[in-house]
N, C-alpha and C positions, 0 to 999 in steps of 0.2 A: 618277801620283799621283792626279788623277781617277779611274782607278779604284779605287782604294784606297779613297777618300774617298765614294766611290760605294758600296761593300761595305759598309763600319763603318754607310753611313746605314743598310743596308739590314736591318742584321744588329741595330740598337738598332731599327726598326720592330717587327722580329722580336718582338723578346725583349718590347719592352711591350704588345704584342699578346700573346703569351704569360701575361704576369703579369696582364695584365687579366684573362683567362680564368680562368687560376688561382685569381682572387680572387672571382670568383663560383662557379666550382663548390666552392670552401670554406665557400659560404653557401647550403645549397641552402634553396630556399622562399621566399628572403629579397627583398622589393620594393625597386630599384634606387634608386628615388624617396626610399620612404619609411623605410628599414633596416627596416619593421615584417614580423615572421613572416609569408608567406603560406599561409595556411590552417592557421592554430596553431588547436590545440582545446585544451580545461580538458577535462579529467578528474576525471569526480564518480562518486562507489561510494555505492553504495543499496541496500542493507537492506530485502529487501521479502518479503510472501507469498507462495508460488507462483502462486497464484489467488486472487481476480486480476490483484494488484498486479502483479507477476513480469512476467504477460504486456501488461500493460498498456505497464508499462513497455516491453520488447521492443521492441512498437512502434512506440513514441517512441525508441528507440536506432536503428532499421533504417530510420525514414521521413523521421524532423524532426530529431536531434539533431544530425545532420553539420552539415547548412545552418545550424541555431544556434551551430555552435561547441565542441560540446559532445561528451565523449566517455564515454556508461553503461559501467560496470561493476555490474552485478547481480548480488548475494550474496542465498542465498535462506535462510532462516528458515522452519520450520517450531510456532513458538511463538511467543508475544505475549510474552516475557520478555526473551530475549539479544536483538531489533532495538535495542530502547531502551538495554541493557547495552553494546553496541557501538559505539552513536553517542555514548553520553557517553566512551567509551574512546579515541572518534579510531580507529576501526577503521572508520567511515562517515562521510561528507561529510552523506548524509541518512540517514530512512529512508521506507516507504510501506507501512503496514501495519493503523495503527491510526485510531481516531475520536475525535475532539473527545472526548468523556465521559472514553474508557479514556484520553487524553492528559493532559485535568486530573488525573485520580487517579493516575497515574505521577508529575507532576511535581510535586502536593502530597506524596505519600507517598515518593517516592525523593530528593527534591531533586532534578532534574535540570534543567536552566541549558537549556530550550526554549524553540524558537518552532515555529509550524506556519505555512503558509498556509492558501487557502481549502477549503472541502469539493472533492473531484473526484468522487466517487461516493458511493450508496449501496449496498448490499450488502442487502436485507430480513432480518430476524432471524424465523425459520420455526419452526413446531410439527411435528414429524414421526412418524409413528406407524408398525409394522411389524404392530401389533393392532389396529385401529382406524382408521377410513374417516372418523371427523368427530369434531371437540371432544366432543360431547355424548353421546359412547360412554362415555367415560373413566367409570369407575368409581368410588363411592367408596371412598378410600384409595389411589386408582393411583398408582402408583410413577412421578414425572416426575424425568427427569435431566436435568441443568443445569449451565451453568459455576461455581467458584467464584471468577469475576473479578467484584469488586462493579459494577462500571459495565453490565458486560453481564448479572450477572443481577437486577437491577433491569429492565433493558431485558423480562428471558425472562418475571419476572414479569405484568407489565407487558402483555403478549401474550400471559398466562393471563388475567388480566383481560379485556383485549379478546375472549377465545373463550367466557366466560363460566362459569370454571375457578376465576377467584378472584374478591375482589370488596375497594375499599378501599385498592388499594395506593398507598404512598406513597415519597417516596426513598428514606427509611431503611430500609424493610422489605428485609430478607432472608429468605434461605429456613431462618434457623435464628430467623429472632422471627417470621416471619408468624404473627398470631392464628387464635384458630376464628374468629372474626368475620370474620375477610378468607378464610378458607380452610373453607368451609362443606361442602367434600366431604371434608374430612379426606385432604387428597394429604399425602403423602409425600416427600420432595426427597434426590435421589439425585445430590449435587456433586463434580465432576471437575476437570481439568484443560480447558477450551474442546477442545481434539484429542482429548480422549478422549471425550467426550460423542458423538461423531458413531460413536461404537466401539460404545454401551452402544444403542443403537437395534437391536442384531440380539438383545437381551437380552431373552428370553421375560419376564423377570420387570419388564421396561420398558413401562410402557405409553404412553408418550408422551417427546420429546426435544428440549430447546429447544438448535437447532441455530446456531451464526453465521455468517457467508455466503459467507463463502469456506473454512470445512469443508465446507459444501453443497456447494460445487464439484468440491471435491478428492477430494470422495466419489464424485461422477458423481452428486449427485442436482438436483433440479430443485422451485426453488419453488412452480412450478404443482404439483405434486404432493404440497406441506404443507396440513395439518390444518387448518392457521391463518397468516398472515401477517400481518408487521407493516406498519402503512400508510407509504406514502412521502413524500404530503402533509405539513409541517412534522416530518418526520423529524429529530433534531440528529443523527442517528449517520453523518456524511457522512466518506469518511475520507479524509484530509488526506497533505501531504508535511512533515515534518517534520525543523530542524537544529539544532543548539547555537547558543546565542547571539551566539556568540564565533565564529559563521562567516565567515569569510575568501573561501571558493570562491567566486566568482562564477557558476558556472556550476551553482550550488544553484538561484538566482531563474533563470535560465534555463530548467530545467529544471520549476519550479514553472508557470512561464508556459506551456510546452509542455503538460504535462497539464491545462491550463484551455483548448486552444486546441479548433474546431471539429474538427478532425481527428481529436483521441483522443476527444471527445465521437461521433463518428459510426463511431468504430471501436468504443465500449464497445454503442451499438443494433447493432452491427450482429453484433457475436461472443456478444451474450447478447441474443439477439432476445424472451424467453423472458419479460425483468423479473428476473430474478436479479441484472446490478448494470447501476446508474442512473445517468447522468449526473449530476450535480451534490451 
């Protein structure tokens, strides 16, 4: 009978030994302590430029975002229209594309229910010429192409001023009321799409192209090698991460805190050593 009784203990050791096992590998990851996920990540999709946002991002996916918690998925855009169109649609957690200026005027003009955080980079907005070695070639009447995004090309104005192209300009001027008064060489303004303007620069009949800084990039060309550049000193065109207001993911501020951190600042000197795009 002892052994009998001896077997049964042996075989219910058994079994809740077994079931104990069972019941943790049904939970895999999970802290015994504390039921909490071990090494659970949030999952944030980002709407960004190829250059440089794209890559910036990258490496804030490959370096910093595990250890945060955090898990990028990056959708790339090749235009300043559908990031914004997508992130109000719920099709992006964020996006990383655009600057303070072109943010106000999307969400004055589209209604869109935004927040951003702070600047991460500048990008310089460039004069480029394929005729022409310095601002004060340009001819009168030269043919200069431009985006027709109001924010940026106030900005392009703006740094025809600066090269001593225009003279006068104000917010409101655009390139279809600038006066002879502000425009004393009698230029000509030839408005595009922002992607296409970086196109019309191989345009014999171009003499000059106000370029924005990440088509610089994606073109292979190099600010050191523009006509004119925009200063970086009290720059507002710093560009931002941006979410719906109505955001939930937490791993949106997370990741806004990542691209503010010293790491992605000393990977943005160290992959555009050049001043093409800037910390802060």
């Amino acid at each position: 009978m002892r052994k009998i009784l001896t077997a049964v203990a042996a075989s219910l050791a058994t079994l809740m030994a077994m079931t104990a096992c069972g019941s943790d590998a049904a939970t895999p990851g999970t802290d015994a302590t504390t039921d909490a996920p071990a090494g659970a990540t949030t999952k944030v999709v980002v709407g960004a430029s190829p250059v440089p946002h794209a890559k910036i991002l990258e490496f804030v996916r490959d370096n910093l975002a595990a250890e945060a918690g955090i898990e990028l998925e990056i959708q790339e855009f090749d235009d300043y229209v559908l990031p914004n169109e997508a992130l109000a649609g719920g099709e992006l957690d964020a996006n990383y594309f655009q600057h303070v200026p072109y943010f106000d005027n999307q969400v004055e003009e589209k209604g869109y229910e935004f927040e951003h955080g702070e600047g991460v980079h500048i990008e310089p907005f460039a004069l480029f010429s394929d005729q022409h070695t310095a601002a004060d070639q340009v001819p009168d009447g030269g043919v200069v192409a431009l985006t027709n995004d109001p924010s940026n090309q106030y900005r392009g104005l703006k740094l025809l001023e600066d090269a001593g192209l225009l003279q006068d300009i104000t917010e409101d001027t655009t390139a279809l009321t600038v006066s002879d008064e502000q425009n004393p060489k009698g230029l000509t303004f030839e408005e595009s799409q922002p992607e296409v303007v970086v196109q019309l620069l191989d345009d014999p009949k171009v003499d000059v192209a106000l370029i924005n800084g990440n088509f610089i990039l994606n073109a292979g060309l190099k600010a050191e090698d523009a006509i004119a550049v925009e200063a970086v000193e009290g720059n507002p065109y710093a560009n931002i991460l941006a979410w719906r207001t109505d955001n939930t993911n937490e791993g949106v501020a997370k990741l806004d805190e990542l691209l503010h951190s010293d790491e992605v600042a000393d990977f943005i000197k160290q992959e555009w050593p050049a001043g093409d795009v800037i910390p802060g």
